[in-house]
C-alpha positions as CSV (number, residue, x, y, z in Angstrom):
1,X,12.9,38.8,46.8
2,X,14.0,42.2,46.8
3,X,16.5,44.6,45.4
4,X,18.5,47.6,46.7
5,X,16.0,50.7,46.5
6,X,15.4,53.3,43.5
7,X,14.7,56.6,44.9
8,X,13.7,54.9,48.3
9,X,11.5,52.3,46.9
10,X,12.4,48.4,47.4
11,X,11.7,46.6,44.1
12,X,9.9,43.8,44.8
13,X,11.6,41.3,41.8
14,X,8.8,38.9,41.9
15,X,5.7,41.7,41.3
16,X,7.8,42.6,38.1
17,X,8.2,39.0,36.4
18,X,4.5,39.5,36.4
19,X,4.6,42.2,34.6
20,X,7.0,41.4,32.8
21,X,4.8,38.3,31.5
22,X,2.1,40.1,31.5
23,X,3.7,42.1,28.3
24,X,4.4,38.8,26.5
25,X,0.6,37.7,26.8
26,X,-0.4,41.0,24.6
27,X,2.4,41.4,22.3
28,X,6.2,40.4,21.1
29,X,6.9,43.7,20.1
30,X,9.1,44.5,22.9
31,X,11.5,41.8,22.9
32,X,11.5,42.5,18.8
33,X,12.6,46.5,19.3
34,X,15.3,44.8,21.5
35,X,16.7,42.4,19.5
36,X,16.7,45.1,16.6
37,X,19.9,46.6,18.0
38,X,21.9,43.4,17.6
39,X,21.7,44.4,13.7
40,X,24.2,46.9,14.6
41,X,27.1,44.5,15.8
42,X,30.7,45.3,14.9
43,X,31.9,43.5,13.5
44,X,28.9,41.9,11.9
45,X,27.8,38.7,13.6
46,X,24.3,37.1,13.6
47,X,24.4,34.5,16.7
48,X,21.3,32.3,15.2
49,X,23.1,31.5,11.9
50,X,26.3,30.6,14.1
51,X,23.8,28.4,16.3
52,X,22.7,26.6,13.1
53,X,26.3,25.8,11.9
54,X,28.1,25.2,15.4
55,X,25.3,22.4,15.5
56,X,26.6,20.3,12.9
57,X,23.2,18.3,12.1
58,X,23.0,16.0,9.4
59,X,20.1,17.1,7.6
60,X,17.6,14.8,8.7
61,X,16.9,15.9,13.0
62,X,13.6,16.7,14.4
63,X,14.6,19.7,16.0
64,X,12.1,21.7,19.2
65,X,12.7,25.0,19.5
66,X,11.0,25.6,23.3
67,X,9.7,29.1,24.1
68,X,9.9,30.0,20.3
69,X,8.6,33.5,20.1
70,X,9.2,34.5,16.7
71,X,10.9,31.6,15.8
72,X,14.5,33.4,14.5
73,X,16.5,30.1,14.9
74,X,14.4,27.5,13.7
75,X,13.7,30.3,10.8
76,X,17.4,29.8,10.0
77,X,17.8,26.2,10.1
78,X,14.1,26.0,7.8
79,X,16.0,28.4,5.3
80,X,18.7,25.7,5.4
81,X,19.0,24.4,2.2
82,X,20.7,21.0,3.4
83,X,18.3,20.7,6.3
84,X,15.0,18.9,5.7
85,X,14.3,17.1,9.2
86,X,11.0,18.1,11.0
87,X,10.8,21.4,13.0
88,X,8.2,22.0,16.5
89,X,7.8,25.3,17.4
90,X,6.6,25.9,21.0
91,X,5.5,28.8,22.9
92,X,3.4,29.7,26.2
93,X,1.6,32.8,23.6
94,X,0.7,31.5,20.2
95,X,0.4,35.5,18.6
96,X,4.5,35.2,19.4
97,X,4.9,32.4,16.4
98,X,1.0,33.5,15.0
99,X,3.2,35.3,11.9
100,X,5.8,32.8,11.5
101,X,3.2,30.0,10.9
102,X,2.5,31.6,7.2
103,X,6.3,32.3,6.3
104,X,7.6,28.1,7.3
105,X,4.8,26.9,5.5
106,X,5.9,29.0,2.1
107,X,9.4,28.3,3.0
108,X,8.9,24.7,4.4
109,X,5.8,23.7,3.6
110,X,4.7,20.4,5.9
111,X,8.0,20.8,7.7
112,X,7.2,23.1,10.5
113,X,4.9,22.8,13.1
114,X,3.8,25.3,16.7
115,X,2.5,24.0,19.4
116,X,1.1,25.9,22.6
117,X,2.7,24.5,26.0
118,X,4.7,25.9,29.0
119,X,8.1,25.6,29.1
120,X,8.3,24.6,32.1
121,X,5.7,22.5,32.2
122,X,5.4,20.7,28.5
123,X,2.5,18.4,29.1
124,X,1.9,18.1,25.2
125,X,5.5,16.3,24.6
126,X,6.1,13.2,25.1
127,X,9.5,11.8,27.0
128,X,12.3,11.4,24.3
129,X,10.6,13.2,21.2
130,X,13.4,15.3,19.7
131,X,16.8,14.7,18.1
132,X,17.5,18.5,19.0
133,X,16.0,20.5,21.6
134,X,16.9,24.2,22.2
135,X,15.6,27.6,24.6
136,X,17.3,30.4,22.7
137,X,17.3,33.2,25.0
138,X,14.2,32.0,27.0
139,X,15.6,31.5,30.7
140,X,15.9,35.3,31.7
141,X,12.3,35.1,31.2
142,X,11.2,32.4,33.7
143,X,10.4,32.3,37.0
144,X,12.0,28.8,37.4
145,X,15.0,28.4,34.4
146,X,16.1,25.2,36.3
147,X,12.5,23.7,36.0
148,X,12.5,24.6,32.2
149,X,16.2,22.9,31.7
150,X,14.8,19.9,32.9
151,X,11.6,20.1,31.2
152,X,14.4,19.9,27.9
153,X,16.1,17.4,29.0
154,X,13.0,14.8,29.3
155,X,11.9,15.9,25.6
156,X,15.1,15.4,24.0
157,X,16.6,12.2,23.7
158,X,19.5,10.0,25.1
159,X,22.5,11.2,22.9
160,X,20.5,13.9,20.8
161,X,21.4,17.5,21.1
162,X,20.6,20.6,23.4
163,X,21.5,24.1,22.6
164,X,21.1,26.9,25.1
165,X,21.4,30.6,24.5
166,X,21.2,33.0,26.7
167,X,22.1,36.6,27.6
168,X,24.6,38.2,30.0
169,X,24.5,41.2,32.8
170,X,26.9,42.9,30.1
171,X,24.3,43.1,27.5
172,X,23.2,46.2,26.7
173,X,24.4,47.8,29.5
174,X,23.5,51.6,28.6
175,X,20.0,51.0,28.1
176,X,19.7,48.9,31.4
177,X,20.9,52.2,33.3
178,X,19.0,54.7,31.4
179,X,15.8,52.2,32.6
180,X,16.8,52.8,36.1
181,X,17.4,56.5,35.3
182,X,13.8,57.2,34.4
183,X,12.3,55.1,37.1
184,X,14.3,57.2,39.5
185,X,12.7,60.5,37.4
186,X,9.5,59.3,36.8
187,X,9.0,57.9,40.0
188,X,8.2,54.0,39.2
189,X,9.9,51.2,40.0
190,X,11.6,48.8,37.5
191,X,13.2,45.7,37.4
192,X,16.6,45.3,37.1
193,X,18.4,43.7,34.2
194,X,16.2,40.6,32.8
195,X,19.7,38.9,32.2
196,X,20.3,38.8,35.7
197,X,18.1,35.9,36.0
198,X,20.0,33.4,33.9
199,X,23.3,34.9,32.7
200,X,26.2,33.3,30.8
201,X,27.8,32.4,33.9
202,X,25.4,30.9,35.2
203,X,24.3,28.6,31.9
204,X,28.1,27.6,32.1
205,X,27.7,26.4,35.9
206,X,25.0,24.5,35.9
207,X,24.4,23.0,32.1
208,X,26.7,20.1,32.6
209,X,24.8,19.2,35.6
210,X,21.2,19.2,34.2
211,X,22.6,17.5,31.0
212,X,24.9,15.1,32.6
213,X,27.4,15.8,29.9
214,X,30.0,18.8,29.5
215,X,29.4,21.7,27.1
216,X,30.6,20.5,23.6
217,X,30.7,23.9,22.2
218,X,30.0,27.0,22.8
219,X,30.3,30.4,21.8
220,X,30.4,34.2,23.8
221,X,29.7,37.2,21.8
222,X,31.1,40.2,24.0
223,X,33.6,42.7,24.4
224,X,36.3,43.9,23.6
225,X,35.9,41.8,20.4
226,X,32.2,43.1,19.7
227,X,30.3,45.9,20.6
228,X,27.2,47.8,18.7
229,X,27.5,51.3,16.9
230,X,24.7,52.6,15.8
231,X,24.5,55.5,14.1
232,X,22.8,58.6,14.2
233,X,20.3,57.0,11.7
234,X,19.9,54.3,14.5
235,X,18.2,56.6,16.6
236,X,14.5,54.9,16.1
237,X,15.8,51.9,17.0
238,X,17.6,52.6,20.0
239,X,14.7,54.9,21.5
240,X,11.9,52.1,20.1
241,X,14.1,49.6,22.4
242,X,14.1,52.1,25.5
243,X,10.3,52.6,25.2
244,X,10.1,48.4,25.1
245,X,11.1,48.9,28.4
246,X,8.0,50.9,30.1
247,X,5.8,47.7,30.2
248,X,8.6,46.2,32.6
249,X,7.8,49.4,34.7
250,X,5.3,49.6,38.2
251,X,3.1,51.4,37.2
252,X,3.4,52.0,33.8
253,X,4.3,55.5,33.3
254,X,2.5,57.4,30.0
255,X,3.7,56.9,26.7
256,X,4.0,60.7,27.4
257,X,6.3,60.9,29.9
258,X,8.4,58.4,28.6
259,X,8.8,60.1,25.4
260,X,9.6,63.2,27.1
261,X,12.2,62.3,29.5
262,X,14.0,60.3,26.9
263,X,13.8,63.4,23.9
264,X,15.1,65.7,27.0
265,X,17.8,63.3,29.1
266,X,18.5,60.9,26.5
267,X,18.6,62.2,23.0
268,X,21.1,64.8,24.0
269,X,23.8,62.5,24.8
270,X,23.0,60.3,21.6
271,X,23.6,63.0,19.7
272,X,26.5,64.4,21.3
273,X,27.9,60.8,21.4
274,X,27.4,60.4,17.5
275,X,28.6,64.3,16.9
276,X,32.2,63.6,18.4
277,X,32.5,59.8,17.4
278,X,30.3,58.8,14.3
279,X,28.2,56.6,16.2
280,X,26.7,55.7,19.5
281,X,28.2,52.6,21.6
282,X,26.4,50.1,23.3
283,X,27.4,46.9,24.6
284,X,26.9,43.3,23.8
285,X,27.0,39.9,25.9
286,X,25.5,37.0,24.7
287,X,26.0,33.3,24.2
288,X,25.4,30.2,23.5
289,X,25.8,26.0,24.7
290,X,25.8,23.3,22.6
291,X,25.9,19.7,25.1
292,X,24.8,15.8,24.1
293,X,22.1,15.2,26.2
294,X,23.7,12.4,28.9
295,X,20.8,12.2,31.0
C-alpha cells in the first residue's frame, strides 16, 4: 500500500509498520514521550481513570488488558481500592510491562499477572477466560486490528465486558505535520499518522459488528471541548515526543540532524507561540468503547 509522495518519494506504508514494530521490540520509550503530552490537557482529564469508572465492575472481574505495554489502565483499576478481582497483563514485548511487574505486586500483590502472547494471535488464552477484556490504544499499531478484535472477543466471555480505546486522525495534529516536515528536509520518508490505521470512526463502525452488540458507552476526548497547552516549561516534552518519532523514519536520520532541524524550524515557533499566548496548542482526539460481548 502506498501513500501520496514526500518530496517525490512514495511511502511504502507496509515497510514502515516494520519499523515501526521494530521500535517496540527495543524499547517503550517512544510511545511513553508521547503519551507525556496528554498531562497537559485542558481542562484536566485523564482517559484511563474515566475507562475504569465508565466500566462499572463490581469488584470481583478478571479483567485482560491485551497489548498492555506499560500497563496504565490496569495500573488504575489495581490502585482501585473497591476492585480486588484478578488482573492478566499481555504483551507481544515483555520489557513493555518488565517495570510494572514490581510496582502490581507492591500494590497488588498475587493480583496481577503478564503474560507474553500476540494480540492477534493469543495462543496462551483459552476461549471464554475473562470477565473484562480490553486493547487500550493498541489497534493503530497492528497490521491486522480486525484480527486482534476477534482474537478479544474469543477470550472474553458471553455477556462479560470489552473496552476499546483508541486514537483519532485529530490527535496531535501539529506534531504529525512537523514529522512530515523533517522527512521532507531531511530527506527520509515517514509514515503518516499511526491513528490512521484504526481511528475513532472507524472503532465506532465496525465494534458492534465484531461484538454482536451495540456500543454501551462511550466517550470522545476532542475539540473544541479539550485541547493541550503546554507551556514554555513543556518544551522537553514536546521536543522528547517529536524525537519518538525518528524510529518511525526510513532510514533513520542521526540523532544529530534531528536535533538540529527541530532547535532551528521548530523551537522558533514554540517560542513565538508561547511568547504571544502563554502556551503552545496542540490537539487532542481520543476515545474510548465500552460493549457486552454478544458474540
Amino acid at each position: 500500500m502506498t501513500e501520496a509522495p514526500l518530496g517525490g518519494e512514495q511511502i511504502d506504508q507496509h515497510a514502515v509498520l516494520v519499523e515501526t514494530e521494530q521500535q517496540y521490540q527495543f524499547s517503550s520509550l517512544n510511545t511513553l514521550d508521547r503519551r507525556k503530552l496528554y498531562s497537559y490537557s485542558v481542562p484536566p482529564f485523564d482517559i484511563y481513570s474515566e475507562m475504569v469508572l465508565t466500566l462499572q465492575l463490581e469488584g470481583h472481574e478478571s479483567v485482560a488488558e491485551i497489548g498492555c505495554g506499560d500497563p496504565e489502565f490496569l495500573k488504575k483499576l489495581w490502585q482501585k481500592s473497591d476492585f480486588f478481582g484478578k488482573m492478566v497483563g499481555i504483551d507481544k514485548y515483555p520489557f513493555t510491562y518488565f517495570s510494572a511487574e514490581g510496582t502490581a505486586e507492591r500494590e497488588a500483590p498475587g493480583r496481577v499477572s503478564f503474560l507474553e502472547d500476540d494480540a492477534m494471535q493469543l495462543d496462551t488464552i483459552d476461549d471464554d477466560t475473562f470477565d473484562v477484556g480490553a486493547e487500550v490504544m493498541l489497534s493503530y499499531h497492528l497490521p491486522d486490528p480486525i484480527k486482534a478484535l476477534v482474537e478479544l472477543r474469543r477470550v472474553v466471555k458471553p455477556g462479560g465486558l470489552v473496552l476499546v480505546a483508541t486514537r483519532g486522525t485529530g490527535n496531535q495534529e501539529r506534531l504529525w505535520r512537523y514529522n512530515d516536515k523533517i522527512c521532507r528536509s531531511l530527506g527520509v520518508i515517514g509514515a503518516s499518522s499511526f491513528y490512521e490505521r484504526f481511528d475513532v470512526e472507524k472503532a465506532e463502525e465496525v465494534l458492534p459488528d465484531i461484538f454482536s452488540s451495540p456500543i454501551r458507552d462511550s466517550f470522545v476526548q476532542r475539540r473544541p471541548d479539550y485541547y493541550l497547552r503546554i507551556p514554555a516549561t513543556g518544551w522537553d516534552d514536546y521536543e522528547r515526543a517529536l524525537l519518538s518519532l525518528r524510529d518511525n523514519m526510513q532510514p533513520p536520520p542521526s540523532s544529530g540532524d534531528m536535533f538540529g532541524y527541530i532547535a532551528k524550524e521548530i523551537k522558533p515557533e514554540f517560542d513565538e507561540e508561547v511568547e504571544k499566548s502563554g502556551y503552545f496548542t496542540e490537539t487532542v482526539e481520543q476515545s474510548f468503547s465500552v460493549l457486552v460481548n454478544g458474540k
